[in-house]
C-alpha positions as CSV (number, residue, x, y, z in Angstrom):
1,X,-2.3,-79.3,179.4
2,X,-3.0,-82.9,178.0
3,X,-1.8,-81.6,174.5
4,X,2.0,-80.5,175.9
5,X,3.8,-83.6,175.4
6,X,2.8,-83.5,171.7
7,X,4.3,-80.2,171.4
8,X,7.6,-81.2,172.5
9,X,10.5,-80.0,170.1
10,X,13.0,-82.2,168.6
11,X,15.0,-80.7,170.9
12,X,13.4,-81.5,173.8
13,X,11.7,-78.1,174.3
14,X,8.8,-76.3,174.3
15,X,8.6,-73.1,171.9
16,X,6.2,-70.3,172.0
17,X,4.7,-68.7,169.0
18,X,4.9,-65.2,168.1
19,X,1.7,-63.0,168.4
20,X,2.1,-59.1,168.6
21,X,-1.6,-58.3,168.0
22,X,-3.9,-61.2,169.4
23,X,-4.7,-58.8,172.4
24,X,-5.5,-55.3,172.1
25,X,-4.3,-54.4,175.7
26,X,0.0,-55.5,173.9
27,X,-0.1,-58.4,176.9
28,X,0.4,-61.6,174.6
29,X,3.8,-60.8,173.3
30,X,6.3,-63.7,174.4
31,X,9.7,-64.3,174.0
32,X,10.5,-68.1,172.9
33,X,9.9,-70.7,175.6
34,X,12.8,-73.1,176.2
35,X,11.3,-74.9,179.2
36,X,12.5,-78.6,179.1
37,X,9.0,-80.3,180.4
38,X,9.4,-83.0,183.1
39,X,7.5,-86.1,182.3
40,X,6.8,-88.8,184.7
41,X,5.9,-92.0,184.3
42,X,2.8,-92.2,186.1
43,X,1.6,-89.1,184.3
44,X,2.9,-88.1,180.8
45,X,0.6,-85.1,180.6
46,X,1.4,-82.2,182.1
47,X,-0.7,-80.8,184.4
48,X,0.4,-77.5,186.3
49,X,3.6,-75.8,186.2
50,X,5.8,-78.0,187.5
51,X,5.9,-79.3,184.3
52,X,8.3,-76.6,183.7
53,X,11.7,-77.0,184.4
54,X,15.6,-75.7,183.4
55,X,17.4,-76.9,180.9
56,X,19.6,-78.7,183.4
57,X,20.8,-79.3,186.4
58,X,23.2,-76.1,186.4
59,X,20.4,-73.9,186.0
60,X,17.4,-72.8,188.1
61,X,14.3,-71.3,186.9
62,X,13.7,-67.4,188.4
63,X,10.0,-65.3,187.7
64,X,10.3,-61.4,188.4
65,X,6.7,-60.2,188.4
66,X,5.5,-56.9,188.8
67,X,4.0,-56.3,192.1
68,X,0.4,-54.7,191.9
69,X,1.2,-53.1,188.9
70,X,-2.3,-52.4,187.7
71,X,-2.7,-50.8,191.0
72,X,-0.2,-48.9,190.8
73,X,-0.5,-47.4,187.5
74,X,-4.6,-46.5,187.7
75,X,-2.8,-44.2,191.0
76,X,-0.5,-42.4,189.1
77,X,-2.3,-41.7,186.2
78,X,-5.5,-40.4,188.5
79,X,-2.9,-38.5,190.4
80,X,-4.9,-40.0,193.6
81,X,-2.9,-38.5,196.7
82,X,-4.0,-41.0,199.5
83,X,-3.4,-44.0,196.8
84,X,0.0,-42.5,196.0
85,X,0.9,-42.1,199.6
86,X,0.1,-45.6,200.6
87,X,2.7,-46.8,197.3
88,X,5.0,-44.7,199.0
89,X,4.8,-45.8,202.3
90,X,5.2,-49.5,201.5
91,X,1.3,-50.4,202.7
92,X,-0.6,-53.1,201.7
93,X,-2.4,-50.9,199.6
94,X,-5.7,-53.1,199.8
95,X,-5.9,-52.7,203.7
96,X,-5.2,-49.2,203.3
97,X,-8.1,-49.1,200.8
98,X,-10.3,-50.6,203.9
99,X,-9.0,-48.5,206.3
100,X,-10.3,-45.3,204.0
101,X,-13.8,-46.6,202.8
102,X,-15.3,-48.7,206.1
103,X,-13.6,-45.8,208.4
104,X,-11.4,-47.6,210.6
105,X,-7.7,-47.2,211.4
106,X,-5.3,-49.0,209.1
107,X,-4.7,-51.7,212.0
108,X,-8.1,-52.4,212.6
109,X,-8.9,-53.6,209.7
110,X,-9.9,-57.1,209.7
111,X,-9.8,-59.8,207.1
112,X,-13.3,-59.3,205.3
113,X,-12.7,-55.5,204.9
114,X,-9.6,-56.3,203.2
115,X,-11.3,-58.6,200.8
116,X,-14.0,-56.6,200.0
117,X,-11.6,-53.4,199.2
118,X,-9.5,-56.0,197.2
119,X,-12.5,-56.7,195.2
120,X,-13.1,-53.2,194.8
121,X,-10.3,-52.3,194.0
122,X,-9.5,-54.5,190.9
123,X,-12.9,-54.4,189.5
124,X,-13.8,-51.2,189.5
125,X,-10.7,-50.7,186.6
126,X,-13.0,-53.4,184.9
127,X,-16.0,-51.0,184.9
128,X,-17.3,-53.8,187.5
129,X,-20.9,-52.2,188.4
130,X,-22.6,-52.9,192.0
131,X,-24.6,-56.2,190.9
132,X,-21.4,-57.2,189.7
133,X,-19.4,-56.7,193.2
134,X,-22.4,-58.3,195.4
135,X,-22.2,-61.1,192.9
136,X,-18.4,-61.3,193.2
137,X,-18.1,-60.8,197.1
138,X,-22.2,-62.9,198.1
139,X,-23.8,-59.7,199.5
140,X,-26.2,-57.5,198.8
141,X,-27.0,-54.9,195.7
142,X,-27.4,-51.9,198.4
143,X,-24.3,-52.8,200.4
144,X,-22.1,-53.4,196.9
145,X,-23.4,-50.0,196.4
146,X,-22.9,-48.0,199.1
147,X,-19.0,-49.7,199.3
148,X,-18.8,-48.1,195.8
149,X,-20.3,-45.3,196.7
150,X,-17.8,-44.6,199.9
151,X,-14.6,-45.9,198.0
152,X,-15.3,-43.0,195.3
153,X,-15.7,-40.5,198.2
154,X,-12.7,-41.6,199.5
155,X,-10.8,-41.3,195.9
156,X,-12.3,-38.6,194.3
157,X,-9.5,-38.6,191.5
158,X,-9.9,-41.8,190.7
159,X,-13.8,-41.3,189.6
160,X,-12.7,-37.9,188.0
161,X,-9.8,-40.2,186.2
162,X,-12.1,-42.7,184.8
163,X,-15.1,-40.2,183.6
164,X,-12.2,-38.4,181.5
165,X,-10.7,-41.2,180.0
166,X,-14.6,-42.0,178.4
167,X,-15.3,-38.5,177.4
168,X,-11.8,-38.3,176.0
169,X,-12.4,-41.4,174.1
170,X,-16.3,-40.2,173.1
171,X,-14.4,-37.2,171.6
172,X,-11.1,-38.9,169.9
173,X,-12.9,-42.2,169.2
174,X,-9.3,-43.6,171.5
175,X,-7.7,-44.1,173.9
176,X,-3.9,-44.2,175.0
177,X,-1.2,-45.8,176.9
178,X,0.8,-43.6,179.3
179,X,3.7,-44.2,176.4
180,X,0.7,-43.5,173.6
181,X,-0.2,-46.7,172.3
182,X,-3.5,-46.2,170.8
183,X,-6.6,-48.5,171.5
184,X,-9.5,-47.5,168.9
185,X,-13.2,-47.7,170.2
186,X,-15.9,-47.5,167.6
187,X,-18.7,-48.1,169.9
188,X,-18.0,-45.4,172.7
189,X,-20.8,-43.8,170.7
190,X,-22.8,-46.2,170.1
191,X,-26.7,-46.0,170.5
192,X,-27.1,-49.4,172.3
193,X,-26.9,-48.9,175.5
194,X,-25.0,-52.2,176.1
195,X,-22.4,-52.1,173.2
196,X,-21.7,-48.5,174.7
197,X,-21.4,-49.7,178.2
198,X,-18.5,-52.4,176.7
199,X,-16.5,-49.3,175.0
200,X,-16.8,-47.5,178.4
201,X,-15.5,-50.2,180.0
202,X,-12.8,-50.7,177.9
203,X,-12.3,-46.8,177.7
204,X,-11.3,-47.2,181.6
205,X,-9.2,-50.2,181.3
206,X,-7.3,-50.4,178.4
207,X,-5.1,-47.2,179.5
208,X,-4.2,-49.3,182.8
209,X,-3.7,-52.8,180.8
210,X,-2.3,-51.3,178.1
211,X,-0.2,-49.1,180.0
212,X,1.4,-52.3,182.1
213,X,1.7,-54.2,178.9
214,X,4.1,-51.5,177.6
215,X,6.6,-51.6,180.6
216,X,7.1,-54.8,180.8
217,X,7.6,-54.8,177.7
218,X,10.7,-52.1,178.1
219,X,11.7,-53.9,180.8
220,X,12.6,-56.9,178.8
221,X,13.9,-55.2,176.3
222,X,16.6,-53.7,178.7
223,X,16.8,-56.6,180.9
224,X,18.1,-58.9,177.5
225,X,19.8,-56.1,176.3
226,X,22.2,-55.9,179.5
227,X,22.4,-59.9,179.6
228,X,23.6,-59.7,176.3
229,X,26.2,-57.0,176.7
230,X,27.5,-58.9,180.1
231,X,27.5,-62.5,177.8
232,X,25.6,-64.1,180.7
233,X,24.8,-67.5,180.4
234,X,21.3,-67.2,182.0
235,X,18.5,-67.0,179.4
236,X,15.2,-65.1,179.3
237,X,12.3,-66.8,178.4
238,X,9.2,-65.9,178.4
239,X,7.3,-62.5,180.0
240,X,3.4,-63.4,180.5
241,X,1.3,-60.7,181.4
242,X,3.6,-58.8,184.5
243,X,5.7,-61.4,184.8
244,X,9.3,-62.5,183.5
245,X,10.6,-65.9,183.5
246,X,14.5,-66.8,183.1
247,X,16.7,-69.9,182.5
248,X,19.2,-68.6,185.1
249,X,22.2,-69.9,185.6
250,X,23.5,-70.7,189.4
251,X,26.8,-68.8,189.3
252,X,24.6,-66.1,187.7
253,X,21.8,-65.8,190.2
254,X,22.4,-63.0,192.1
255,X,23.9,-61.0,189.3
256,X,20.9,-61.7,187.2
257,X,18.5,-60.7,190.4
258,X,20.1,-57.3,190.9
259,X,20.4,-56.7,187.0
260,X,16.5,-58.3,186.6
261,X,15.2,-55.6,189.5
262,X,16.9,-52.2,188.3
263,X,15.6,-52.6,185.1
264,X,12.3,-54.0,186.0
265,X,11.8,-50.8,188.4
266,X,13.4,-48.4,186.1
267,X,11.7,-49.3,183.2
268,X,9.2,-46.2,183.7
269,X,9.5,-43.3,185.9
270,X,6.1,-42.8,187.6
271,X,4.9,-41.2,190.7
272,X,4.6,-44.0,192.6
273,X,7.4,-46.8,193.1
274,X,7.5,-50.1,191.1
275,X,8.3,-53.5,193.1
276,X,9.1,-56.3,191.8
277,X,8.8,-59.8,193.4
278,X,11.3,-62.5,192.6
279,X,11.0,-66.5,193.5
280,X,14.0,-69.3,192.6
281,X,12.9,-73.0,192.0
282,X,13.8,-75.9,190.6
283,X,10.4,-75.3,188.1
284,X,8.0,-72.8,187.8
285,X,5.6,-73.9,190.7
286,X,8.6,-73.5,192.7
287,X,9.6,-70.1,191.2
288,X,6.0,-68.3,192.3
């Protein structure tokens, strides 16, 4: 963050650059960044995001992200029934993970059941092993194991999901995003146990990563289509990872909300239903 201030535009902006293939998940394409950055006196360099702020004092900054998109996506695509339900039903789909693989009722579970399902169930579409959980979560091999063990009796599909998207890959030396963008994996057949073991990994994830890359991509596509079409004065920035950022203008804010939210949750028709999250502030600390 020290280097910011050198980066400043003559016009008293920061500008991203263009990179369309610096990640193979798609997540790294940005839209230019028109952030003015606040500078104090006491401290030049910027040092979190509330260096960020709108181009003036009409404007406020807004960030749509993507509510547990990953999440979301690894459930449709496994076609996991309780997953799906919980979506559905507007749970906090982390306790409801709890609630199915320690054998309690949703409303009994406590705080560190939660945590561990959390843990469970993002790393697990990281190929995370047990050794890898107890590390992550400071307990033991054997009960990192028998949490994995239970959370894959609990979603069957989701094991059955994962095991095809490596075979498939063994077989097509690929795999795909759910609108077919194609991630290439030379080692899935690889002798060495641990170059294989990376490919398997990435066999499981890139689908899911890839997969949310591509919508929000769509979504900002439509989103700056319609702003265009309506001749807002709001602006959109920036999208980083599920997240879009916009120079909104105050007579414009809740037009650009309602506008930002249909097209964010329409952007793909799955089986379960896309939220989006939305935060106003006067910079982008505020805005989360």
């Amino acid at each position: 963050m020290d280097t910011l201030p050198e980066l400043v535009n003559p016009t008293r902006k920061i500008h991203t650059s263009y990179n369309q293939a610096v990640a193979a998940t798609g997540h790294e394409v940005q839209i230019t960044l028109i952030f003015r950055i606040f500078r104090s006196e006491r401290n030049a360099a910027a040092r979190s995001e509330k260096a960020f702020i709108p181009r003036s004092e009409e404007f406020v900054l807004l960030a749509a992200d993507y509510s547990q998109v990953e999440l979301r996506i690894i459930a449709a695509l496994s076609k996991d029934g309780p997953m799906i339900e919980a979506f559905k039903q507007g749970q906090d789909i982390h306790a409801a993970t709890a609630a199915k693989v320690f054998g309690v009722k949703l409303e009994e579970v406590d705080r560190e059941m939660r945590s561990k399902a959390k843990a469970v169930n993002f790393g697990l579409m990281y190929g995370q092993s047990a050794f890898g959980l107890a590390d992550n979560l400071g307990i033991s091999r054997t009960e990192a194991r028998d949490i994995i063990d239970e959370y894959f009796k609990q979603f069957p599909t989701i094991r059955a999901y994962m095991d095809s998207n490596i075979q498939f890959a063994k077989e097509n030396g690929y795999v795909e995003t759910i609108m077919g963008r194609r991630r290439y994996l030379r080692d899935i057949n690889s002798n060495n146990q641990t170059v294989r073991g990376f490919a398997e990994r990435n066999a499981i994830n890139a689908p899911i990563q890839g997969s949310a890359a591509d919508i929000i991509k769509v979504a900002m596509i439509n989103v700056h289509a319609e702003m265009n079409k309506r001749k807002l004065r709001s602006r959109l920035l920036l999208q980083v990872h599920d997240e879009l950022v916009f120079d909104a203008h105050k007579d414009e804010l809740d037009e650009l909300k309602a506008l930002v939210s249909e097209k964010m949750v329409n952007a793909v028709n799955l089986e379960v239903p896309m939220v989006v999250d939305m935060g106003v502030g006067q910079n982008w600390l505020e805005a989360h």
